[in-house]
MARVO-65356 format. One record per atom (N, C-alpha, C): x negated, y, z negated; residue number from 1; residue in one letter; atom name. Coordinates in pm, 1 decimal. Layout:
% residues N
X	Y	Z	NUM	a	CA
...
//
This chain:
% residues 151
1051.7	1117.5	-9111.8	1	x	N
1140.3	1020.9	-9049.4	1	x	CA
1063.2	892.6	-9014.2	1	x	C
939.0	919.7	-8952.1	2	x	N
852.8	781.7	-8872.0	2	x	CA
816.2	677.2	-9038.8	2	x	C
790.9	790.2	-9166.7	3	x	N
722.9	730.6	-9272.4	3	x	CA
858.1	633.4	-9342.2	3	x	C
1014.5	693.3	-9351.9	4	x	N
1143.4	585.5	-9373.9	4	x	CA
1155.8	502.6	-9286.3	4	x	C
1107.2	501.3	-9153.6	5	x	N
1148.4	369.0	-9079.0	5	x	CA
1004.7	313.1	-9137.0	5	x	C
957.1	345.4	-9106.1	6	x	N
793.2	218.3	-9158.1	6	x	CA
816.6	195.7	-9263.5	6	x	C
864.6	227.0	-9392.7	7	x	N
921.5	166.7	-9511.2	7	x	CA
975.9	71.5	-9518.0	7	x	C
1121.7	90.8	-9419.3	8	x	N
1240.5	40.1	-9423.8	8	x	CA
1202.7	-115.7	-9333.4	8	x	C
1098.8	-97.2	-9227.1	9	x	N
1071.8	-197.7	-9192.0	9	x	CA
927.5	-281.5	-9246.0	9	x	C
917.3	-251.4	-9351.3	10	x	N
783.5	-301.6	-9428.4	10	x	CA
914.7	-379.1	-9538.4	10	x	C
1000.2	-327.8	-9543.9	11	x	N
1097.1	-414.9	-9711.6	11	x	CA
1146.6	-476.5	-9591.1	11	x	C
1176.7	-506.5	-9472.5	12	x	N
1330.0	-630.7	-9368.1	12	x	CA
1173.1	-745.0	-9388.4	12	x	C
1033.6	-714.3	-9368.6	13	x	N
985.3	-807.9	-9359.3	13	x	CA
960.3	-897.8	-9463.4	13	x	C
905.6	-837.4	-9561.7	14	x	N
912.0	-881.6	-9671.3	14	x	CA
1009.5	-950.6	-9738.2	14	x	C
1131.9	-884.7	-9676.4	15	x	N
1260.1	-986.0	-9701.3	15	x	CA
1297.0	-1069.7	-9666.0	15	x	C
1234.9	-1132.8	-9510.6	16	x	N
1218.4	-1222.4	-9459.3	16	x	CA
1126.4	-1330.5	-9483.4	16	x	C
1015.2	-1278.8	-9517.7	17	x	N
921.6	-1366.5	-9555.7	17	x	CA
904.4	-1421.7	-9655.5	17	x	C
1040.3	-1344.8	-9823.3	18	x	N
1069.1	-1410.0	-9908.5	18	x	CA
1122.8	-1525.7	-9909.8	18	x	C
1260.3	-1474.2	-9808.4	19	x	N
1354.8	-1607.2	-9771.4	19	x	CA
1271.4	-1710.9	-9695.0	19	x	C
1204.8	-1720.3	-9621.8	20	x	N
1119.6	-1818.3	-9578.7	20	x	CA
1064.5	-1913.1	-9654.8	20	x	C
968.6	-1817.5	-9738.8	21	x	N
935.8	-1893.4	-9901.0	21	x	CA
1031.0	-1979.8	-9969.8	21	x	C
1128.2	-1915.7	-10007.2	22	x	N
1251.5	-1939.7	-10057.9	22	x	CA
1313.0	-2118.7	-10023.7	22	x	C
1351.1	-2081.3	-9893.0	23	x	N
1397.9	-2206.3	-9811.8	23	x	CA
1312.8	-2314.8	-9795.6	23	x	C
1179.2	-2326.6	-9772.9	24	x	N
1033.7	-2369.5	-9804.7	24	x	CA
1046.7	-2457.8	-9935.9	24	x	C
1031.6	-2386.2	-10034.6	25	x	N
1044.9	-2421.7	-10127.4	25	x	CA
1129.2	-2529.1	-10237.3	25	x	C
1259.6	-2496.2	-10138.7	26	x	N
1356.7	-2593.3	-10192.0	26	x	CA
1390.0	-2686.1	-10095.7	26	x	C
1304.3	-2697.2	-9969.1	27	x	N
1319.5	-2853.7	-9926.7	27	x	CA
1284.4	-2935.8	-9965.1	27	x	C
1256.4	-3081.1	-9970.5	28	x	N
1153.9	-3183.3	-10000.3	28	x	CA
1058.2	-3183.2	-9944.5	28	x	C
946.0	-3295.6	-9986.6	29	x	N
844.1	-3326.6	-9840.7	29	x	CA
900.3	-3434.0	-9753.2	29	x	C
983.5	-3482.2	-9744.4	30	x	N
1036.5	-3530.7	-9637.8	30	x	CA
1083.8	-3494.8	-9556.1	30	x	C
1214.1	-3394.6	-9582.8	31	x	N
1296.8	-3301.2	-9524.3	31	x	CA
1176.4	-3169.6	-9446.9	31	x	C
1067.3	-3151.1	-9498.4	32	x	N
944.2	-3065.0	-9409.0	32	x	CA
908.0	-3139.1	-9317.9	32	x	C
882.0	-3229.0	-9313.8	33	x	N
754.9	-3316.7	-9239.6	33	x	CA
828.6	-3364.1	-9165.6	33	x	C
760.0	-3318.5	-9028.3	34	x	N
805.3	-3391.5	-8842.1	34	x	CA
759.7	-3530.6	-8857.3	34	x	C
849.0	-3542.0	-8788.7	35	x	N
859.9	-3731.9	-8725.9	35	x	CA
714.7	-3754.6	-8704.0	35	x	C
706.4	-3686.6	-8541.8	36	x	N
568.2	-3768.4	-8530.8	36	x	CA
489.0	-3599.4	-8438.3	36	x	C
389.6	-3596.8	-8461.6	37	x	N
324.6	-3490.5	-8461.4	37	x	CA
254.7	-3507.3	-8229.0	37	x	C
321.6	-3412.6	-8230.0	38	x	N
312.7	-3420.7	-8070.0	38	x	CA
176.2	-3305.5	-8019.6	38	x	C
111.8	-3249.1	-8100.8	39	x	N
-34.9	-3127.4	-8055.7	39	x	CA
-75.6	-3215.3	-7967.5	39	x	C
-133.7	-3346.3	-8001.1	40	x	N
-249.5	-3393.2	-7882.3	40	x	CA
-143.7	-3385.9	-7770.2	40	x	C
-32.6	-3423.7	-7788.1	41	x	N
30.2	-3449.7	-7614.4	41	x	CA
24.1	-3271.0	-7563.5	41	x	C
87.5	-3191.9	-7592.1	42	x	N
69.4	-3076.6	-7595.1	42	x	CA
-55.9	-2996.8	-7585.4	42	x	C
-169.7	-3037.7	-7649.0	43	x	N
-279.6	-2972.9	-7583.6	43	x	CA
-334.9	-3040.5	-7467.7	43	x	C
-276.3	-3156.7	-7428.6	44	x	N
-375.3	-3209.8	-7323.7	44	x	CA
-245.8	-3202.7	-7215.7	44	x	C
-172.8	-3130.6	-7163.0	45	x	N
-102.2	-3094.2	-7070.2	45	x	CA
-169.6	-2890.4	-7081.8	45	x	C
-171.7	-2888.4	-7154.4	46	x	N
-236.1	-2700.4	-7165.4	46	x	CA
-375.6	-2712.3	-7135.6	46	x	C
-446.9	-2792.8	-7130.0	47	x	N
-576.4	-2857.2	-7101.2	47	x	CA
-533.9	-2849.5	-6927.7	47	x	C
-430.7	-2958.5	-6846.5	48	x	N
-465.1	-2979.3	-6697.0	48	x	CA
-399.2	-2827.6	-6653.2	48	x	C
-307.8	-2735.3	-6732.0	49	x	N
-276.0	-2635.9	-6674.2	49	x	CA
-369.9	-2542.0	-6676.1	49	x	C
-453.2	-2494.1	-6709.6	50	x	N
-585.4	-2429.1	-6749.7	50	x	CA
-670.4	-2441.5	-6647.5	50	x	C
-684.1	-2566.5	-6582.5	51	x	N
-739.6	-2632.3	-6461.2	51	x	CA
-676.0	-2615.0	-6335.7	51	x	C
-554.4	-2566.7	-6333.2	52	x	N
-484.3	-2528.1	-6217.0	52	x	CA
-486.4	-2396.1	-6155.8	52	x	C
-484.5	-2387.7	-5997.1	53	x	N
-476.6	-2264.9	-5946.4	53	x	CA
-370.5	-2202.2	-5911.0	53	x	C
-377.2	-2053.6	-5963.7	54	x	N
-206.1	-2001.3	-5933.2	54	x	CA
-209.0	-1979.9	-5737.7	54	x	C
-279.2	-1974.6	-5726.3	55	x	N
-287.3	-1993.8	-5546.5	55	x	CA
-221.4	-2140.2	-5500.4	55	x	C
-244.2	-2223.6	-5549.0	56	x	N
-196.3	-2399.7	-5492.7	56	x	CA
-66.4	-2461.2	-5575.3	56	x	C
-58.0	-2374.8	-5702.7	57	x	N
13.8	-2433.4	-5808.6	57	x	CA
109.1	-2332.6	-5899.6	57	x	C
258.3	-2365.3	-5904.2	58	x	N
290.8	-2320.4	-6031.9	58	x	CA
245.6	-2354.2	-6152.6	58	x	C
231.4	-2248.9	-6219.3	59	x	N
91.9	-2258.5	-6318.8	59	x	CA
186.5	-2234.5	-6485.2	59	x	C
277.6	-2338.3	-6514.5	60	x	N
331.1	-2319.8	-6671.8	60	x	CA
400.9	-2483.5	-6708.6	60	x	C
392.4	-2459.3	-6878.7	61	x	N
439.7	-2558.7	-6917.3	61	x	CA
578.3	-2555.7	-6992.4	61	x	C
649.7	-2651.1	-7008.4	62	x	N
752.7	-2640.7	-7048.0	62	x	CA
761.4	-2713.4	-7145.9	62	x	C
776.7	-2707.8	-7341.4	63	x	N
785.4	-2805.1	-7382.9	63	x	CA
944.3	-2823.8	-7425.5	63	x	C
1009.0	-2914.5	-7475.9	64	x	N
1142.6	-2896.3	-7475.7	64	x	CA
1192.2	-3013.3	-7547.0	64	x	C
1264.5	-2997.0	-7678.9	65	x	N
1314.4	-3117.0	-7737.1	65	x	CA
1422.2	-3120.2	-7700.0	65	x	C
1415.2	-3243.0	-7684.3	66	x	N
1558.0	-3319.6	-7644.6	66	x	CA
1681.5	-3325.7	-7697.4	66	x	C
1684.0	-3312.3	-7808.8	67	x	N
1831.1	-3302.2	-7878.5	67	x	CA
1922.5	-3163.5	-7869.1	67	x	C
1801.8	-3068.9	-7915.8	68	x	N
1854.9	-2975.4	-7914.7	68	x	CA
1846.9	-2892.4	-7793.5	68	x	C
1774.0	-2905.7	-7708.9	69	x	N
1770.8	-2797.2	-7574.6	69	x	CA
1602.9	-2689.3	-7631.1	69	x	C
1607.0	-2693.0	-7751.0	70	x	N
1524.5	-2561.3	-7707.8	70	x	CA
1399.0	-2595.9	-7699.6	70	x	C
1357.0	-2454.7	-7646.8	71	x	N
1194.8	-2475.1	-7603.9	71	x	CA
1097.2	-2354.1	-7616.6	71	x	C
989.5	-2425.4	-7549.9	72	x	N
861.6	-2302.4	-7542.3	72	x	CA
817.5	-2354.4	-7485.3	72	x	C
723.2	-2213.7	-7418.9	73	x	N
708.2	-2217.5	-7267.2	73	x	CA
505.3	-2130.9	-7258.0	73	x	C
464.9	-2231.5	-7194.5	74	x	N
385.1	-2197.0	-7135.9	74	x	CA
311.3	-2120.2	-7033.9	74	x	C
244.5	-2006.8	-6984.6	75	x	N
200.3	-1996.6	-6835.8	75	x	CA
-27.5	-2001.4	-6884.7	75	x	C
-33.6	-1985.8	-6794.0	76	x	N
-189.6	-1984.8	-6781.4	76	x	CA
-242.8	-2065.9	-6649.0	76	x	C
-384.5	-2041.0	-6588.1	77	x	N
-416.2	-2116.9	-6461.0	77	x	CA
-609.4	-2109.9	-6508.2	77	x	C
-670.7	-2140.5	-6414.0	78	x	N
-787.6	-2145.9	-6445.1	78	x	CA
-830.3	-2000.9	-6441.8	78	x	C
-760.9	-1918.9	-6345.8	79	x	N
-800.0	-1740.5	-6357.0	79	x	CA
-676.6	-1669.6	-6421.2	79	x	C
-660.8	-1737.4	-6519.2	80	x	N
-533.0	-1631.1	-6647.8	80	x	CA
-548.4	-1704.2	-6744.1	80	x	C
-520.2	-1658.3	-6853.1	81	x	N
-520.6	-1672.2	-7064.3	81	x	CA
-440.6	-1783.1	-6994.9	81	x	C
-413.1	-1832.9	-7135.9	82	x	N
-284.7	-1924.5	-7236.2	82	x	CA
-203.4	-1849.1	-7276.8	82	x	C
-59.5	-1792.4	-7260.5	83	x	N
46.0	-1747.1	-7307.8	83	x	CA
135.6	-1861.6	-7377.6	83	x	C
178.6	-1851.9	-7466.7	84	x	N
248.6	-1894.8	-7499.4	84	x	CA
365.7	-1782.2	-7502.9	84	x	C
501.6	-1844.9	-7466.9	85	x	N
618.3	-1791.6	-7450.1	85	x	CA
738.1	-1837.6	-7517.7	85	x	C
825.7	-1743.2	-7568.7	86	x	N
919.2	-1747.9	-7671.6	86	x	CA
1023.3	-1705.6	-7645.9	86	x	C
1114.6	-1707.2	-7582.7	87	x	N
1231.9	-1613.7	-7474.6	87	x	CA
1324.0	-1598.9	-7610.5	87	x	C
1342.8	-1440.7	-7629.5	88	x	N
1396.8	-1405.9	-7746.5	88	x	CA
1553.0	-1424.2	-7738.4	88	x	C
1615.6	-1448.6	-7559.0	89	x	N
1745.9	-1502.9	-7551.3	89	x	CA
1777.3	-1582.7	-7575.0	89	x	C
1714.7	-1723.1	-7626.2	90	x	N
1795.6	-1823.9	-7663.7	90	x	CA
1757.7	-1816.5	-7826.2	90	x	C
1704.1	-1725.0	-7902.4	91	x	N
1717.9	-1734.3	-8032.6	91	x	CA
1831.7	-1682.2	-8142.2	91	x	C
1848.7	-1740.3	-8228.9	92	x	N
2008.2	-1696.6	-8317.1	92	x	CA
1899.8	-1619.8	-8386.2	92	x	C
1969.3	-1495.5	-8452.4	93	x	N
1909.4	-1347.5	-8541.9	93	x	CA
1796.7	-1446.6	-8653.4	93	x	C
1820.3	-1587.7	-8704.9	94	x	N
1745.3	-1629.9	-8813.1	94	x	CA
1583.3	-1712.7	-8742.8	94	x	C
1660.8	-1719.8	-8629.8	95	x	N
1518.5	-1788.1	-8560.2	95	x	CA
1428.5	-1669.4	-8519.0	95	x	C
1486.8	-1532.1	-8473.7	96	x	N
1422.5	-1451.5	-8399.8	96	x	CA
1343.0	-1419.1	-8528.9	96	x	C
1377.9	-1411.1	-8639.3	97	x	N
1302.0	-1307.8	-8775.0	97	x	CA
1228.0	-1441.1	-8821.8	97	x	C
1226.8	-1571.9	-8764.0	98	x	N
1190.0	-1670.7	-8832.6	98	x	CA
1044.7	-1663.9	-8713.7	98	x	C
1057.1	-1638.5	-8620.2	99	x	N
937.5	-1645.9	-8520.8	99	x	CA
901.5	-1538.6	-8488.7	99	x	C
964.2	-1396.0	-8582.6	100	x	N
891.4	-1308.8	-8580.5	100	x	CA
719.4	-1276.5	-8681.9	100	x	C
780.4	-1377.1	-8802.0	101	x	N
683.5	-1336.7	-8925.6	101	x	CA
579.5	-1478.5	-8862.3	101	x	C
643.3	-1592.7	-8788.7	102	x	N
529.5	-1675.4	-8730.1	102	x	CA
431.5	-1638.2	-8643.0	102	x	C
494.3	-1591.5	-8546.2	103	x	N
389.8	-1558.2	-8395.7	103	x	CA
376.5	-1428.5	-8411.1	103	x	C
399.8	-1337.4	-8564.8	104	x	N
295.1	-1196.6	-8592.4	104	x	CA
177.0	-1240.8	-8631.0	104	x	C
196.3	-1356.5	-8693.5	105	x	N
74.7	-1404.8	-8763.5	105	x	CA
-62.7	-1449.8	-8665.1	105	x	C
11.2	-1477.6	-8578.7	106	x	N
-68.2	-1514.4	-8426.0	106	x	CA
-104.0	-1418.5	-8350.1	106	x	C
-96.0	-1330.0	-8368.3	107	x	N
-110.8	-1168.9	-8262.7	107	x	CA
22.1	-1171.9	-8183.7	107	x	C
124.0	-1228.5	-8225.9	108	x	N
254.3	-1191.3	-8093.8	108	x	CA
259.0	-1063.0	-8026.6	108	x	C
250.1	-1047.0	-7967.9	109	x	N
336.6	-888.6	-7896.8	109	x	CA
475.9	-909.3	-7857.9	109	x	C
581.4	-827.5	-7954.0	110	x	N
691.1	-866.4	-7956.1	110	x	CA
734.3	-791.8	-7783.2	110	x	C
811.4	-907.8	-7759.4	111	x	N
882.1	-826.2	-7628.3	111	x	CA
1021.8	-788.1	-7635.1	111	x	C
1061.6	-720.8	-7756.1	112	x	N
1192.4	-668.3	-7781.0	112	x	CA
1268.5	-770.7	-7798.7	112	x	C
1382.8	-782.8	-7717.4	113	x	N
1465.1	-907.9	-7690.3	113	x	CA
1467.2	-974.5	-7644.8	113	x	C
1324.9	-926.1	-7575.1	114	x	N
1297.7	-1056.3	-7457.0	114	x	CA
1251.1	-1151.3	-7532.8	114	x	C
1153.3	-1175.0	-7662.0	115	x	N
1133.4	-1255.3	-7714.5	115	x	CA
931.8	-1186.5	-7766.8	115	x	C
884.6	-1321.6	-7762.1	116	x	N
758.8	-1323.1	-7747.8	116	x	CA
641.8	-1394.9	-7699.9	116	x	C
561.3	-1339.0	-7710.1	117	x	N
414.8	-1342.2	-7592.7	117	x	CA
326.1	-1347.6	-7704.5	117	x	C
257.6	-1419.6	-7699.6	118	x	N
110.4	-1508.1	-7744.5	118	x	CA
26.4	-1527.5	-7659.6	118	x	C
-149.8	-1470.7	-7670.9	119	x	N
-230.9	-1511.0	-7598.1	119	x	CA
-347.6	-1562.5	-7665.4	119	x	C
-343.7	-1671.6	-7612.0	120	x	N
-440.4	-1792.7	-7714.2	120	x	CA
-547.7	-1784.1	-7602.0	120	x	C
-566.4	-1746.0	-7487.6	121	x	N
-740.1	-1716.4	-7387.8	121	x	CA
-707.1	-1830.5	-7362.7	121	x	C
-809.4	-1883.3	-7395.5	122	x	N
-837.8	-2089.7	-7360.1	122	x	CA
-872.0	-2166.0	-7451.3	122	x	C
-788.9	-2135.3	-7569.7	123	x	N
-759.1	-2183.4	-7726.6	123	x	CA
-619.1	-2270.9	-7658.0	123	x	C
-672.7	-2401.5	-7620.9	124	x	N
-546.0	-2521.1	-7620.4	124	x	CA
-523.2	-2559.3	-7789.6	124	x	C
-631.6	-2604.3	-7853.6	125	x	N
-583.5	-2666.6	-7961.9	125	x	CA
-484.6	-2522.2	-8057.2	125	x	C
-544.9	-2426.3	-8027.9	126	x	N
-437.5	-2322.5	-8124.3	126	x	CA
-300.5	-2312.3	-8081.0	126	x	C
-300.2	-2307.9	-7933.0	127	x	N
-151.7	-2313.4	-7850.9	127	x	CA
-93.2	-2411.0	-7873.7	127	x	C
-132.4	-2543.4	-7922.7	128	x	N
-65.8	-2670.3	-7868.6	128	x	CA
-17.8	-2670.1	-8071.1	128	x	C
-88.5	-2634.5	-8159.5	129	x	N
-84.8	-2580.2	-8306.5	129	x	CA
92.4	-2558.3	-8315.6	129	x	C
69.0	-2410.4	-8275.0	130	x	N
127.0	-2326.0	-8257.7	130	x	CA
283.5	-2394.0	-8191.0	130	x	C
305.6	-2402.1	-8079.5	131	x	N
398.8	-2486.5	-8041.9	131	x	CA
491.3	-2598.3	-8120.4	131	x	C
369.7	-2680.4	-8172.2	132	x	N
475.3	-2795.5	-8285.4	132	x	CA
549.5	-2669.8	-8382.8	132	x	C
441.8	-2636.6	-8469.3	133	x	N
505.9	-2532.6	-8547.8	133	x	CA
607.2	-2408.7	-8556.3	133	x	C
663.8	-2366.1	-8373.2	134	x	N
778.2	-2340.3	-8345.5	134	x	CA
876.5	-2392.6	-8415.9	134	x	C
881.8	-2521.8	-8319.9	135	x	N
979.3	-2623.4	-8316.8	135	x	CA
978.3	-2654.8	-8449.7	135	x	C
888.6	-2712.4	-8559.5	136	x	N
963.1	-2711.4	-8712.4	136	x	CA
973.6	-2617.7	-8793.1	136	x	C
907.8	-2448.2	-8780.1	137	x	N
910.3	-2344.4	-8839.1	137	x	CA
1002.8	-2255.6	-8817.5	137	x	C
1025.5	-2253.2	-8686.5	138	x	N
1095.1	-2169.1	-8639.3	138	x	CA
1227.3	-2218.0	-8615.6	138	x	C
1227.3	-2292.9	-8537.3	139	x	N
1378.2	-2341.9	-8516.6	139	x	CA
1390.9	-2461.8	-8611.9	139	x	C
1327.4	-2520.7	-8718.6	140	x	N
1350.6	-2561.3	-8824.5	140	x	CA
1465.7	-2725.5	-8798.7	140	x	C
1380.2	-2771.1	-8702.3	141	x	N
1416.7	-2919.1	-8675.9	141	x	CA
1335.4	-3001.9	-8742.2	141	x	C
1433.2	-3116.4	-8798.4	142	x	N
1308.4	-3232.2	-8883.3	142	x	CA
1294.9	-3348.3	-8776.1	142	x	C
1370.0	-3391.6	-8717.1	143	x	N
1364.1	-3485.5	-8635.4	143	x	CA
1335.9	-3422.8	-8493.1	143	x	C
1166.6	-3436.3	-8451.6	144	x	N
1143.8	-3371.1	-8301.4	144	x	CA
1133.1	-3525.0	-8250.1	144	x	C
1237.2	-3479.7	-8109.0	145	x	N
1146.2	-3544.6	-8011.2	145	x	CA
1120.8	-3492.7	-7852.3	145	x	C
964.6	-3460.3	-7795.1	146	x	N
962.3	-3315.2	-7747.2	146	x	CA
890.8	-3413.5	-7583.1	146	x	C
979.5	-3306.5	-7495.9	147	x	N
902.8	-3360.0	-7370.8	147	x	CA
860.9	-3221.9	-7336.3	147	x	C
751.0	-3312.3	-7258.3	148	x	N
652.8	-3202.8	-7158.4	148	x	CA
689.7	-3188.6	-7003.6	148	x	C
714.7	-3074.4	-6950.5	149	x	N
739.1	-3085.7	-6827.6	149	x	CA
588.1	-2963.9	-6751.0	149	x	C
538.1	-3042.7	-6702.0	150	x	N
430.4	-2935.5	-6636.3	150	x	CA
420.2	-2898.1	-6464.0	150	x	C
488.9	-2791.0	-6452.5	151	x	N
519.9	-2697.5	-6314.3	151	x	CA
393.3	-2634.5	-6249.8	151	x	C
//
């Protein structure tokens, strides 16, 4: 029984990661390529949170494009990792399998439906990576424009 589900879920991925290809493939390079590439703003807000104490300070970031509402979410302080956070409730079934085969690739630890959890330690430039590439991989926006809110 354990060896048909590990099958069965070795072909959903693969099937996912075709269609990924797939869709990839038949965009342009225009239609791929973000507006304007936001990592430095993004690692240098994961940079002053890193520096913060969860004793004096709420200790997370919020990044969040504007058009559409969605986001990703930060926590970490100077005595905790870099999480990056993925709240699996605001994802539609194509984003969740779309940021499943992304942030596996990253070590995710899936949190069921809750979403997922990424720990980048005190890897800003991989977190802040990681983040743009949500937002155009995952939720598959061409036009970002992303604010930072840091709590």
């Amino acid at each position: 029984m354990r060896r048909r589900v590990a099958i069965i879920l070795v072909v959903v991925i693969i099937a996912v990661v075709t269609a990924l290809v797939v869709m990839s493939n038949g965009r342009s390079k225009e239609e791929a390529s973000v507006t304007r590439d936001y990592t430095a703003d993004v690692a240098a807000s994961l940079k002053r949170l890193l520096q913060r104490s969860t004793a004096t300070d709420d200790c997370f970031v919020i990044v969040k494009e504007t058009s559409s509402g969605k986001v990703v979410q930060f926590a970490g302080s100077v005595d905790e990792p870099l999480l990056l956070v993925l709240a699996g409730q605001t994802l539609t079934t194509e984003e969740h399998a779309r940021a499943a085969v992304l942030l596996g690739s990253l070590g995710a630890a899936p949190d069921g439906e809750q979403g997922f959890t990424v720990d980048f330690g005190r890897d800003v430039s991989a977190a802040a990576r990681a983040a743009t590439r949500i937002f155009s991989e995952v939720y598959q926006l061409r036009e970002i424009d992303l604010s930072i809110s840091e709590k």
